[in-house]
Backbone of each chain as ProteinMPNN parsed JSONL, in Angstrom:
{"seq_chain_A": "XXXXXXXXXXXXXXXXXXXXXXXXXXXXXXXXXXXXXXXXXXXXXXXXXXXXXXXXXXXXXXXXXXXXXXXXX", "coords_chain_A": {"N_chain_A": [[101.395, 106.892, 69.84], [102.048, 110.014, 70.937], [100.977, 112.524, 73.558], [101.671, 114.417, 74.305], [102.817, 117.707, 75.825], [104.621, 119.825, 74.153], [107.132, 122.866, 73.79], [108.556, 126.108, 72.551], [109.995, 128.075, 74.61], [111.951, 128.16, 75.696], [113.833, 129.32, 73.532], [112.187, 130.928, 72.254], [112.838, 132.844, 74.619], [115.155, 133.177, 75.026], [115.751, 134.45, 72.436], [114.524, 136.943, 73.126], [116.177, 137.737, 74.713], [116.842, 137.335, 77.575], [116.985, 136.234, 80.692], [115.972, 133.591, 82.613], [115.289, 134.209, 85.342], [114.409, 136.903, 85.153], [112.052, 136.655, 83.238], [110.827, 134.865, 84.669], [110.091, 137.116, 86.857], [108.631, 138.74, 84.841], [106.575, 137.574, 84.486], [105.46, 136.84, 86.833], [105.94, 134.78, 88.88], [108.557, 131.849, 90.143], [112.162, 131.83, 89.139], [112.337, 128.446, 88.616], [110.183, 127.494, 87.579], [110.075, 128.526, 85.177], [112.143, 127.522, 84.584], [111.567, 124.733, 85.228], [108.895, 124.46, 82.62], [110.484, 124.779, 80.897], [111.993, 122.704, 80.21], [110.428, 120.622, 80.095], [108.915, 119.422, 82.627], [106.945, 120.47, 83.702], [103.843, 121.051, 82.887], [102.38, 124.581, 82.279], [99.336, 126.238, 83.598], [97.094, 127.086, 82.079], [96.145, 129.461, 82.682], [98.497, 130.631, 82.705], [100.071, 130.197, 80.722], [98.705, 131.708, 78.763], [99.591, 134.271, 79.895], [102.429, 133.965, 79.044], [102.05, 133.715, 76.173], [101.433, 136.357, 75.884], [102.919, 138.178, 76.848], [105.063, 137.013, 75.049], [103.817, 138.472, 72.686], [102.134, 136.978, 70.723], [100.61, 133.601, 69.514], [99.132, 131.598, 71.344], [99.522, 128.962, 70.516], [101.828, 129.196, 69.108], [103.737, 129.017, 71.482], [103.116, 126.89, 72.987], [102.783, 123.383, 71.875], [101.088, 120.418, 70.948], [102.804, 117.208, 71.073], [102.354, 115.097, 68.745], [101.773, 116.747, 66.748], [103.79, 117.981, 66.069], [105.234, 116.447, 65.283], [103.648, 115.825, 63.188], [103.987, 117.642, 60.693]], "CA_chain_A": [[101.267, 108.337, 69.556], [102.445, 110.637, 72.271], [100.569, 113.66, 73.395], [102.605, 115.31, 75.673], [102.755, 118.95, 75.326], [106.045, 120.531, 74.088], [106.514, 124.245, 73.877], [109.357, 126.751, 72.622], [109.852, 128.827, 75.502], [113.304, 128.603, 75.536], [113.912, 129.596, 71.804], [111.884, 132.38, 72.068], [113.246, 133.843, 76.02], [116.708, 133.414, 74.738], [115.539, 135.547, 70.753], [114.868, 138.322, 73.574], [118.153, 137.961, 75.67], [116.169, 137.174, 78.631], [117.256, 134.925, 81.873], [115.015, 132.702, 83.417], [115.195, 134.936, 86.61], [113.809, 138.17, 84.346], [111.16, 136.259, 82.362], [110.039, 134.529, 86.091], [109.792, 138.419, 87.467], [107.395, 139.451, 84.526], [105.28, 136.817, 84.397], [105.277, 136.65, 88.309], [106.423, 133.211, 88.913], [109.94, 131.726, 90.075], [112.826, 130.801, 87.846], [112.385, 127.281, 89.028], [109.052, 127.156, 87.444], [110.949, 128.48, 83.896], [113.281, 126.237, 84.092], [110.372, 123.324, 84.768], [108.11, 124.223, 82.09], [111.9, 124.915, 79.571], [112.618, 121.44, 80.808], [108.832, 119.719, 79.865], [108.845, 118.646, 83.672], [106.047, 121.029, 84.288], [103.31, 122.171, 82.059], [101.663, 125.299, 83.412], [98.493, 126.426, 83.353], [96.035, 127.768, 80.966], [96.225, 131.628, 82.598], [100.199, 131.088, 82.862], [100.16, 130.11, 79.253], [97.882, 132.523, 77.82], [100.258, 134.939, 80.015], [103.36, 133.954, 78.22], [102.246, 134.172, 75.081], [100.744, 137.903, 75.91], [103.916, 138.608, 77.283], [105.468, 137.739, 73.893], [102.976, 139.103, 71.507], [102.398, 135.681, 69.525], [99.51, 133.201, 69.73], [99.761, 130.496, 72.709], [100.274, 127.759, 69.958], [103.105, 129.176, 69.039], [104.401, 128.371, 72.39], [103.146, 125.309, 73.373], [102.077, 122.583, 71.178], [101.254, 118.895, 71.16], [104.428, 116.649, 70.64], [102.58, 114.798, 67.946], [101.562, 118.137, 65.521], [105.455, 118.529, 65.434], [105.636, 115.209, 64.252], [102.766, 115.635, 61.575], [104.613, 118.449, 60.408]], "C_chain_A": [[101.281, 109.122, 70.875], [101.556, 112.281, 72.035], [100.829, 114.439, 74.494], [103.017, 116.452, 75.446], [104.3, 119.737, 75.455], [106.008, 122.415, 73.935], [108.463, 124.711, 73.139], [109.764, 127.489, 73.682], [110.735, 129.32, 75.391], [114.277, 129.215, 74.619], [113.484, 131.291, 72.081], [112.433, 133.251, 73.513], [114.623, 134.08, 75.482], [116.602, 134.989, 73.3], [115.481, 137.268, 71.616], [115.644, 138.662, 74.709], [117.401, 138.117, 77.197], [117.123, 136.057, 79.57], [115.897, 134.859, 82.218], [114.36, 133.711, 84.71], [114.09, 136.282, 86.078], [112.501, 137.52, 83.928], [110.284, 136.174, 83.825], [109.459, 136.187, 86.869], [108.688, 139.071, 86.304], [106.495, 138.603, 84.683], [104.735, 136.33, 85.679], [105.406, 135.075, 88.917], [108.086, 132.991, 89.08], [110.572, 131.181, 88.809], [112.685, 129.602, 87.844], [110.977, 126.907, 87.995], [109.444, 127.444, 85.75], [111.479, 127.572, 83.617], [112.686, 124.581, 83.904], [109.901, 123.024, 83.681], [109.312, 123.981, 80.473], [111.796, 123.277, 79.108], [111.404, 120.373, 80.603], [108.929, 119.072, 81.476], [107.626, 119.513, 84.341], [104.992, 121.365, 83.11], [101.9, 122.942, 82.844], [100.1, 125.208, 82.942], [97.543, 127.187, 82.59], [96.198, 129.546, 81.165], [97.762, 131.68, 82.328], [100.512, 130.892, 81.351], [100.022, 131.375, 78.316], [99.078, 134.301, 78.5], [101.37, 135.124, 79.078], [103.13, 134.723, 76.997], [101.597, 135.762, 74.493], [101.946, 138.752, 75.932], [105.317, 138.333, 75.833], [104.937, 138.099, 72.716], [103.038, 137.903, 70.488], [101.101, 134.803, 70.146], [100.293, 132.205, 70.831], [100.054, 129.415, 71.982], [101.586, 127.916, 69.328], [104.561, 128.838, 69.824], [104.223, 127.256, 72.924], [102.047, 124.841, 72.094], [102.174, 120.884, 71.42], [101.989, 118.476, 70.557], [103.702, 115.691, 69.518], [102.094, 115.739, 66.794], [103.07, 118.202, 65.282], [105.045, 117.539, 64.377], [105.102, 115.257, 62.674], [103.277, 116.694, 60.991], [105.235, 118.626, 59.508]], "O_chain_A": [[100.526, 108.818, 71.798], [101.452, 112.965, 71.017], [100.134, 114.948, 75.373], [103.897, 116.37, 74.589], [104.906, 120.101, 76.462], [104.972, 123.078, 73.98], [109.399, 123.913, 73.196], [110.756, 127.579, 72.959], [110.873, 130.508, 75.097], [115.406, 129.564, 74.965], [114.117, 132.347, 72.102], [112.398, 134.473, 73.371], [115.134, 135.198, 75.541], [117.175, 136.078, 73.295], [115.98, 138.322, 71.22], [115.675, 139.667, 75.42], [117.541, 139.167, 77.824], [117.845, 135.196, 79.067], [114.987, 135.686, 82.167], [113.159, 133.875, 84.924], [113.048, 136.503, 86.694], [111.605, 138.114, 84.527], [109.404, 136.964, 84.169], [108.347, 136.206, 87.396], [107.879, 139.886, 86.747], [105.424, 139.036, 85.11], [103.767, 135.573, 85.74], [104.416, 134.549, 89.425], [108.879, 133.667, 88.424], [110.108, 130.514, 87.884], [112.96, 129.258, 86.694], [110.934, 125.71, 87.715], [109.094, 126.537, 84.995], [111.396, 126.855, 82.619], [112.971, 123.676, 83.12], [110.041, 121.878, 83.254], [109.104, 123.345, 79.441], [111.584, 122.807, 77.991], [111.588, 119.236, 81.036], [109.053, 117.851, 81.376], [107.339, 119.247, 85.507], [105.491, 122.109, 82.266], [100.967, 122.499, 83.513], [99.665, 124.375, 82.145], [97.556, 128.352, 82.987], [96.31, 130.47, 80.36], [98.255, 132.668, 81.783], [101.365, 131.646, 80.883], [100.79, 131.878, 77.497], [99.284, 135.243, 77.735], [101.445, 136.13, 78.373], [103.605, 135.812, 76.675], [101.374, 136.189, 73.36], [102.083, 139.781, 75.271], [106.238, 139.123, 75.623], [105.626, 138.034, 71.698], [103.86, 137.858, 69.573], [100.572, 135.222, 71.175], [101.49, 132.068, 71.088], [100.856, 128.66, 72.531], [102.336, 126.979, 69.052], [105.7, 128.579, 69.436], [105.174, 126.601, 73.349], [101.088, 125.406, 71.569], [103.105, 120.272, 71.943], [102.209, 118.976, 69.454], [104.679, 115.148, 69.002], [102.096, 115.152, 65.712], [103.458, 118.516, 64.157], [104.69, 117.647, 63.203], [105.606, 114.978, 61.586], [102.382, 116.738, 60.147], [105.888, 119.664, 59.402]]}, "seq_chain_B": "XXXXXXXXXXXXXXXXXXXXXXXXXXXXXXXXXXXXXXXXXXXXXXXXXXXXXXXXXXXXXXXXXXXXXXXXXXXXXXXXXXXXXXXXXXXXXXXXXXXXXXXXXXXXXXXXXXXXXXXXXXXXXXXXXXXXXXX", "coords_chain_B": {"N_chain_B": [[94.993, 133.866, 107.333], [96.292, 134.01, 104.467], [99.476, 135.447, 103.112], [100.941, 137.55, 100.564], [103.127, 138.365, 100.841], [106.591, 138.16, 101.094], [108.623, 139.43, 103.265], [106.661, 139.541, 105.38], [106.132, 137.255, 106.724], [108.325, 136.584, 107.074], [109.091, 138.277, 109.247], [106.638, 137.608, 111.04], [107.948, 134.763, 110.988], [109.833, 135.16, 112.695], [109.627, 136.726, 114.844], [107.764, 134.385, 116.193], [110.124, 132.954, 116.426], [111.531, 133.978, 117.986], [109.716, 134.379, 120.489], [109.715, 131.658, 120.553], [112.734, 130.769, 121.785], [112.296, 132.322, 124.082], [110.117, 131.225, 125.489], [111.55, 128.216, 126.205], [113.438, 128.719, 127.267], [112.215, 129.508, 129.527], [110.765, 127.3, 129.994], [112.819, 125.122, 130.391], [113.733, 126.436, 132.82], [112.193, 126.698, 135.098], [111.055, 123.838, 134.54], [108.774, 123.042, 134.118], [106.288, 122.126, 131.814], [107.736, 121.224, 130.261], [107.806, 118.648, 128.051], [105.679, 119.522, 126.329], [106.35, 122.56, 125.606], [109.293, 122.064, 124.214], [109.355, 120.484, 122.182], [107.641, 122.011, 120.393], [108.481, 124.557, 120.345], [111.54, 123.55, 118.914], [109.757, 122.507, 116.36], [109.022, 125.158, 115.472], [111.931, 126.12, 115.458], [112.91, 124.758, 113.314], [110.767, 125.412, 110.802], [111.925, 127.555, 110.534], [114.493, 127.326, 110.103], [114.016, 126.147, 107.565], [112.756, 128.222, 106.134], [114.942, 129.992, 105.725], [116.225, 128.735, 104.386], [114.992, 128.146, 101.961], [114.83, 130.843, 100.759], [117.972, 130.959, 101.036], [118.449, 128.947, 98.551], [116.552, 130.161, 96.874], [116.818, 132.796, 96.204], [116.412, 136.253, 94.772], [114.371, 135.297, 93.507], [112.9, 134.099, 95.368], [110.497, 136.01, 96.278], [108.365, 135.647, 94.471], [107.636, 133.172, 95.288], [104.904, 132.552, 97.144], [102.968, 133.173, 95.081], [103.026, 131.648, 93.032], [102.001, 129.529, 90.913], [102.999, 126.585, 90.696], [104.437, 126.22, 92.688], [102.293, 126.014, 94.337], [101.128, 123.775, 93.923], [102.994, 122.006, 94.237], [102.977, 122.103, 96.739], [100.597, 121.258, 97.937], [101.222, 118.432, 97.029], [103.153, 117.728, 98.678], [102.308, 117.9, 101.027], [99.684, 115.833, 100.496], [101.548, 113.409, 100.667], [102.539, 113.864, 103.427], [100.399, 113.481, 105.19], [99.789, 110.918, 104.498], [101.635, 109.802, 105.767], [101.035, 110.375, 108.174], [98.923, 109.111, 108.433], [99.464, 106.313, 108.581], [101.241, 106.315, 110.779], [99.608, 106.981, 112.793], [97.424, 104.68, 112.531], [99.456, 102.558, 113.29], [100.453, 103.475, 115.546], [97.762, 102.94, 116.962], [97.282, 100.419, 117.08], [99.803, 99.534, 118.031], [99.317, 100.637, 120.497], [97.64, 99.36, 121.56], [98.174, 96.411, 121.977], [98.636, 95.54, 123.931], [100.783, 94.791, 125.52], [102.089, 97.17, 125.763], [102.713, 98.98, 127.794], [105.425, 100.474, 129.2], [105.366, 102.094, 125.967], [103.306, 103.454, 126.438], [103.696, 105.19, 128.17], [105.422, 107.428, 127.824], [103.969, 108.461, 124.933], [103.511, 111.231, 125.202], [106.424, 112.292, 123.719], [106.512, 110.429, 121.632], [104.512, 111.051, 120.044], [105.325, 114.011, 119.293], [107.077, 113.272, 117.868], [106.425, 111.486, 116.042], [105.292, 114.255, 114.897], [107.246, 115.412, 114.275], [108.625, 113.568, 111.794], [106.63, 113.536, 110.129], [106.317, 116.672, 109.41], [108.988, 116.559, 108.3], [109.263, 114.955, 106.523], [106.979, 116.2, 104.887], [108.637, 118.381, 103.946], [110.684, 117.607, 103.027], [109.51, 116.163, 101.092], [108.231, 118.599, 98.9], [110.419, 120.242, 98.799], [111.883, 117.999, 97.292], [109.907, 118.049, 94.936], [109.908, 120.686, 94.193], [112.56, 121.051, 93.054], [113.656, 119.199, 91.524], [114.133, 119.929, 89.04]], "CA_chain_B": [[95.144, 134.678, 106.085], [97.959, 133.82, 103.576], [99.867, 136.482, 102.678], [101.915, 137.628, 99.594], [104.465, 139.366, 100.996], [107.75, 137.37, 101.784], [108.773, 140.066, 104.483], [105.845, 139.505, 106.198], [106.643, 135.829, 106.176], [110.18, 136.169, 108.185], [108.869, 139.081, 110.161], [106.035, 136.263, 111.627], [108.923, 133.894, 111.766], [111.18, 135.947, 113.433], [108.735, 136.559, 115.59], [107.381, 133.139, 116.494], [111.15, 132.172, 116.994], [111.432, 134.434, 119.731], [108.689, 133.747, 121.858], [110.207, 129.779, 121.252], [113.25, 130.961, 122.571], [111.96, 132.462, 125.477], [109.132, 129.943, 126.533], [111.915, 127.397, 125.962], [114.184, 129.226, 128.667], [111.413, 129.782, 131.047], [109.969, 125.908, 130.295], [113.812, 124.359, 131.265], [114.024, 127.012, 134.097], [111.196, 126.257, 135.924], [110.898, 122.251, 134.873], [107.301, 122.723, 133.808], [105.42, 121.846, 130.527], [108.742, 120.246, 128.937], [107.328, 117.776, 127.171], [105.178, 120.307, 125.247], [107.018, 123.431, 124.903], [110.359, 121.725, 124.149], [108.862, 119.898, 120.856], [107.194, 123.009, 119.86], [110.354, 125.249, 120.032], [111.745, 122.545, 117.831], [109.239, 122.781, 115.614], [109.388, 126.339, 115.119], [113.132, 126.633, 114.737], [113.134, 124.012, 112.16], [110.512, 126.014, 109.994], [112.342, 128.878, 110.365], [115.483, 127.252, 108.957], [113.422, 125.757, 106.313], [112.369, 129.156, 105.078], [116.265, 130.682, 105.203], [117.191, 128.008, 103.291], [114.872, 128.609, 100.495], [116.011, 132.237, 100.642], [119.416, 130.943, 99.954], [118.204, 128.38, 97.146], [116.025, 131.088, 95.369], [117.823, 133.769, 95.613], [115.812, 137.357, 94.887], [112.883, 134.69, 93.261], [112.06, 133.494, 96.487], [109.566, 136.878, 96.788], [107.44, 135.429, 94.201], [107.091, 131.881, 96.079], [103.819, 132.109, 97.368], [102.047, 133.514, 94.281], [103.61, 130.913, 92.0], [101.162, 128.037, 90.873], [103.557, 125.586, 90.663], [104.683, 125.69, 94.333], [101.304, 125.661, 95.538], [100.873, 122.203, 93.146], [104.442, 120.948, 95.236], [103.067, 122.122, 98.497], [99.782, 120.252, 98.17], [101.469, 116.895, 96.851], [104.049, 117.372, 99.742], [100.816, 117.435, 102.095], [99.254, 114.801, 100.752], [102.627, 112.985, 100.915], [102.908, 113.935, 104.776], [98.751, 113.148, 105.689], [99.665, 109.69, 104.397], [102.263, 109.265, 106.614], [100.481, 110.562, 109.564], [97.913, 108.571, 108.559], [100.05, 105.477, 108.675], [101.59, 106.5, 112.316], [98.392, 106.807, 113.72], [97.453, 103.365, 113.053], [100.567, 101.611, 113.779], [100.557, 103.792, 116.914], [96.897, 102.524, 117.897], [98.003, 99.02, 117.197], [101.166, 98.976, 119.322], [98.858, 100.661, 122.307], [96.573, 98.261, 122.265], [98.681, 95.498, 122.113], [99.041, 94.255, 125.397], [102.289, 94.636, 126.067], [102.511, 98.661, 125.495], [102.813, 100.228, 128.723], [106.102, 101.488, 128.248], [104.519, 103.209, 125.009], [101.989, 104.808, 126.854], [104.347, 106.044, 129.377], [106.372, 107.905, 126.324], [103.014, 108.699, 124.327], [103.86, 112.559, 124.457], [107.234, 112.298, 122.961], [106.084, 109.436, 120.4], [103.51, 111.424, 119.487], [105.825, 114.616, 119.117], [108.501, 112.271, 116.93], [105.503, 111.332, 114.681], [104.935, 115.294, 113.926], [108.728, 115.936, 113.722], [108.662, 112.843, 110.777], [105.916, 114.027, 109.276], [106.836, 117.487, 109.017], [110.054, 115.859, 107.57], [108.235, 114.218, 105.096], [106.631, 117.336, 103.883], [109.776, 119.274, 103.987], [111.24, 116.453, 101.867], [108.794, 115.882, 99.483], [108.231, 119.312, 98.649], [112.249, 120.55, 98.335], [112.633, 117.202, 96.004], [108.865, 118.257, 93.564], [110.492, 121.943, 93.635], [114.007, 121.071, 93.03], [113.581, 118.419, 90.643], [114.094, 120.106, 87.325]], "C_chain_B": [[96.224, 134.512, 105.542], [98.546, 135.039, 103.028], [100.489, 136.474, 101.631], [103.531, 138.22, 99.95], [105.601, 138.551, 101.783], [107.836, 138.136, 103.249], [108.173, 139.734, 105.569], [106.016, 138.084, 106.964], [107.432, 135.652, 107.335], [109.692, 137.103, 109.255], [107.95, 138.022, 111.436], [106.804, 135.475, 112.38], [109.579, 133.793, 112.667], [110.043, 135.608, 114.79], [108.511, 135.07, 116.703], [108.543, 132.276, 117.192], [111.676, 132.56, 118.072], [111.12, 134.249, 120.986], [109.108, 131.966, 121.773], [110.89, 129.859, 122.041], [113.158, 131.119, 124.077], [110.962, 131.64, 126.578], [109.987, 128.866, 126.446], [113.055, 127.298, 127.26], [113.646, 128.946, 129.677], [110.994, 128.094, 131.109], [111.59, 125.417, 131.039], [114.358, 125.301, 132.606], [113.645, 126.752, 135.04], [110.778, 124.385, 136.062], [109.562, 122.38, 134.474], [107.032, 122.994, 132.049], [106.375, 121.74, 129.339], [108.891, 119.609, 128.029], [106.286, 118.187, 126.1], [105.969, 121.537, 124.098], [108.107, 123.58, 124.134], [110.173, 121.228, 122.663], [108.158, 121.368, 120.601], [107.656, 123.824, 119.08], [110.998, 124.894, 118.728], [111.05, 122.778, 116.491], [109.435, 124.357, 114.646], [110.719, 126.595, 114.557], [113.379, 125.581, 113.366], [112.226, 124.838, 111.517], [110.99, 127.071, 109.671], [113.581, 128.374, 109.895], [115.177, 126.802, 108.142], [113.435, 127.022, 105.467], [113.575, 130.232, 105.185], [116.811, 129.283, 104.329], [116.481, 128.059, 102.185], [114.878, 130.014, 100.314], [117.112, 131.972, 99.897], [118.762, 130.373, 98.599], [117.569, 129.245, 96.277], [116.755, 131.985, 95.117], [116.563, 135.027, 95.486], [113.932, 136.446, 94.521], [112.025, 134.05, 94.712], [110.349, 134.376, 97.001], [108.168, 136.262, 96.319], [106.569, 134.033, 94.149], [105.413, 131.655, 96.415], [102.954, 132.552, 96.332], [102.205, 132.567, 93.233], [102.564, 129.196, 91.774], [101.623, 127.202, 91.07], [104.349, 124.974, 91.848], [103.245, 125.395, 95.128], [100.868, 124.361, 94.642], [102.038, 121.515, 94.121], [103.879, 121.37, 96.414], [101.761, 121.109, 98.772], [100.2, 118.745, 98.002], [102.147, 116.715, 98.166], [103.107, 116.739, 100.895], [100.267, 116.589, 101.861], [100.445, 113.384, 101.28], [102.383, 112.623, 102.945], [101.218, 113.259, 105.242], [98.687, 111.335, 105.237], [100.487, 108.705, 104.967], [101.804, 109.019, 108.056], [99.712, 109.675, 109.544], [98.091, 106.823, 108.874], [100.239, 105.282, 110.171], [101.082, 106.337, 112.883], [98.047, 105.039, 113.554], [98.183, 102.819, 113.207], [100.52, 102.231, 115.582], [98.874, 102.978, 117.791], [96.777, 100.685, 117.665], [98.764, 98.884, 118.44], [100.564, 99.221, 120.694], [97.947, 100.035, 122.553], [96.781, 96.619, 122.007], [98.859, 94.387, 123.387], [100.241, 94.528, 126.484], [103.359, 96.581, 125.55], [102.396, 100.026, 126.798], [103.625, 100.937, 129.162], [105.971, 102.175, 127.768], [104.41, 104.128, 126.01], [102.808, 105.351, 127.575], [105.204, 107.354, 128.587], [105.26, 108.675, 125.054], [103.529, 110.237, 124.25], [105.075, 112.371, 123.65], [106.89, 111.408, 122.028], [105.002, 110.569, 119.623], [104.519, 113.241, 118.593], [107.311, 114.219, 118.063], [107.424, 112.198, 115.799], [105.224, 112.803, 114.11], [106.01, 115.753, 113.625], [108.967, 115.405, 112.036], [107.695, 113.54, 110.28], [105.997, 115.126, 108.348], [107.765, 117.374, 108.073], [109.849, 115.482, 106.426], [107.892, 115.481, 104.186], [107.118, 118.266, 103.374], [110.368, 118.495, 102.491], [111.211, 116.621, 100.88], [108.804, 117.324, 98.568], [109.494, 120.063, 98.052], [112.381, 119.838, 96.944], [111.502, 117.812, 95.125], [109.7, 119.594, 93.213], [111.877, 121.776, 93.346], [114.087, 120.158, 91.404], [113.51, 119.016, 88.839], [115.272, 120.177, 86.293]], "O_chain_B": [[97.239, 134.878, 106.134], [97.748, 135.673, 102.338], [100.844, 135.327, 101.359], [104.606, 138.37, 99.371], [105.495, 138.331, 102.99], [107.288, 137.665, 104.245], [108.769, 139.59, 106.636], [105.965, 138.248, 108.183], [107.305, 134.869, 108.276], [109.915, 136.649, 110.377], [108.463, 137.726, 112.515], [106.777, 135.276, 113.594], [109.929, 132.833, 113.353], [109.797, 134.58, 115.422], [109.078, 134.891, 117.78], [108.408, 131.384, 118.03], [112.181, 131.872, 118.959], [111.712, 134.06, 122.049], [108.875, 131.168, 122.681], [110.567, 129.394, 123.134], [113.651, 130.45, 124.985], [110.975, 131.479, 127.799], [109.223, 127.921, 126.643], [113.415, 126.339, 127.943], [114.136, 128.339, 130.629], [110.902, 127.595, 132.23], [111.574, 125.343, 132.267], [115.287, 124.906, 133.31], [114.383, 126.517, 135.997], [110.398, 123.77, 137.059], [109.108, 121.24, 134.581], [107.51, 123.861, 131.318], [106.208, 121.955, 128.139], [109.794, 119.72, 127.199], [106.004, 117.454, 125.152], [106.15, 121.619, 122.883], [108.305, 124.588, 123.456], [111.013, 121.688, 121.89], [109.136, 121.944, 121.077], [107.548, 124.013, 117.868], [111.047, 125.603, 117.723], [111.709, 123.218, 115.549], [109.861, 124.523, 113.503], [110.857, 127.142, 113.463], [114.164, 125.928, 112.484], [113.01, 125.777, 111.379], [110.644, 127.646, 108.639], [113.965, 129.13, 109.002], [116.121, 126.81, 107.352], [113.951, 127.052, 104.349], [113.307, 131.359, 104.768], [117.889, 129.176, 103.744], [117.178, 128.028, 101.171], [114.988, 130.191, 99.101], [117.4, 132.343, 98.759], [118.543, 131.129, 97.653], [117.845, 129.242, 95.077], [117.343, 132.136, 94.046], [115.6, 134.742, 96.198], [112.826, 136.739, 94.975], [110.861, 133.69, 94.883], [109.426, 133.895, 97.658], [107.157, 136.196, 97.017], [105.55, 133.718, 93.535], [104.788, 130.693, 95.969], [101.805, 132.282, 96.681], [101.347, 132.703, 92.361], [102.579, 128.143, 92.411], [100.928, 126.482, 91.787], [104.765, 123.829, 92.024], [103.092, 124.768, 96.176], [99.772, 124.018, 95.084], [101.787, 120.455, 94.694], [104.463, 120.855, 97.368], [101.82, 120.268, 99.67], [99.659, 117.879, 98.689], [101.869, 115.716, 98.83], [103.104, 115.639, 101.446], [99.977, 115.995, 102.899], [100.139, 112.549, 102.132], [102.159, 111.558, 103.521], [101.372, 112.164, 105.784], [97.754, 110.606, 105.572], [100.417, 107.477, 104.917], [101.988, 108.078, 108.829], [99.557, 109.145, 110.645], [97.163, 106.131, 109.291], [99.657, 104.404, 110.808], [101.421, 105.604, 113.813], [98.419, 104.248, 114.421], [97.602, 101.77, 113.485], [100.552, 101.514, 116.582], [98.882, 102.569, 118.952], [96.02, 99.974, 118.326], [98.487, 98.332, 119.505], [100.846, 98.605, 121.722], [97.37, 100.04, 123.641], [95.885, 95.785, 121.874], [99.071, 93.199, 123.628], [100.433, 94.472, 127.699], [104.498, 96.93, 125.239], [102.161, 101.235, 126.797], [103.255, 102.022, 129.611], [106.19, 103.269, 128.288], [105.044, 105.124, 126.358], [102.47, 106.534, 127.629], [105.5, 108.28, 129.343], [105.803, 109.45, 124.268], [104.008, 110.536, 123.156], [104.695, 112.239, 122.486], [107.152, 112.082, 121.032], [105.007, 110.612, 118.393], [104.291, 113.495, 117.411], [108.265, 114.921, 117.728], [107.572, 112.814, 114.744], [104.918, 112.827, 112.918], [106.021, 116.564, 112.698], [109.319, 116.176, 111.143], [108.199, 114.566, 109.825], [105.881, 115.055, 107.125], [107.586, 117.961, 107.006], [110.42, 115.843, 105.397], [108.369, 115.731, 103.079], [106.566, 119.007, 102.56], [110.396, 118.85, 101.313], [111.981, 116.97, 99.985], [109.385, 117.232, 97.487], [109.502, 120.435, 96.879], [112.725, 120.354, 95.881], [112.099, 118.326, 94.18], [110.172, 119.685, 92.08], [112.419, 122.87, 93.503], [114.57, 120.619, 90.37], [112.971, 118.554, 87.833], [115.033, 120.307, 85.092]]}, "name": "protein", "num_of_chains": 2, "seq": "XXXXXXXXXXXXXXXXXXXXXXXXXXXXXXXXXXXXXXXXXXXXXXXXXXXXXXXXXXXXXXXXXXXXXXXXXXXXXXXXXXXXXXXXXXXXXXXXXXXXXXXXXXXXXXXXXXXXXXXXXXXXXXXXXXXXXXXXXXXXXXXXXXXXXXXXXXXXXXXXXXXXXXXXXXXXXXXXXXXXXXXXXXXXXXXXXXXXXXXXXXXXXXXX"}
């Protein structure tokens, strides 16, 4: 059972016609760090989270969730 | 004091690469304190093309480099990375000078010692480029 934390990010930056570069400039952070967390090779941190999902008006589990809740799904 | 402000950053640099320049003139003009100022210099202009080359690689994101959690997570691994090299160097270096047969070495000890912070540096340059690059 894997609990490795997956997320939409990319789903939802794309729904508001966003680049990586734009998203990284509101949420104050490089694209590199977008493209990490897009990419599950990073997962941020609890304020950068709770940013996101402020930044798109939606709860933070809507953006990240544990990879086996998909599953149970 | 760490700053936020890129500008400030290159302005420093700039800076810093100047005064290499010129103590680098005056050290091979005069013949004195070569073996310090000469590795120093060095030093300096290599950080200063370190930080135009992530300029180029970021691109306008480079501003928000130092506020970015996830570089200061790659700059500490890089450092521990590099502190475990140094930490290596050093004892192999107090091995080989107390070997016996290291008086050579010792005669060379500034530049050895100025090669071990070039590598090191290297190391942390490295490591850091590949944790931030790597995605």
């Amino acid at each position: 059972m894997s609990n490795q934390v997956a997320n939409r990010l990319r789903f939802y930056r794309r729904t508001r016609d966003l680049t990586q570069e734009e998203l990284g400039e509101a949420l104050g952070v490089t694209r590199h760090t977008i493209m990490a967390i897009e990419n599950r090779k990073y997962e941020p941190s609890i304020a950068l989270a709770l940013k996101m999902a402020s930044f798109f008006q939606m709860p933070v589990e809507e953006l990240f969730y544990l990879e086996e809740d998909r599953e149970g799904r | 004091m760490f700053t936020k402000d890129p500008r400030l950053v290159f302005r420093v640099g700039s800076s810093f690469l100047i005064a290499a320049v010129l103590a680098s003139g005056w050290s091979l003009a005069t013949g004195r304190m070569t073996a310090v100022i000469i590795p120093c210099s060095g030093l300096i202009t290599l950080l200063w093309l370190y930080l135009i080359l992530q300029r180029w690689l970021d691109g306008p994101s480079f501003a928000r480099g130092l506020e970015d959690e996830r570089m200061w997570q790659n700059s500490s691994r890089a450092m521990r990375n590099a502190c475990w090299f140094f930490y290596a160097a050093l004892i192999t270096m107090v091995v080989v000078f107390n070997s016996g047969y290291a008086q050579g070495w010792k005669d060379h000890a500034g530049w050895i010692l100025s090669a071990v912070v070039y590598a090191g540096l290297t190391v942390h340059m490295v490591s850091f480029l590949w944790f931030k690059y790597r995605v």
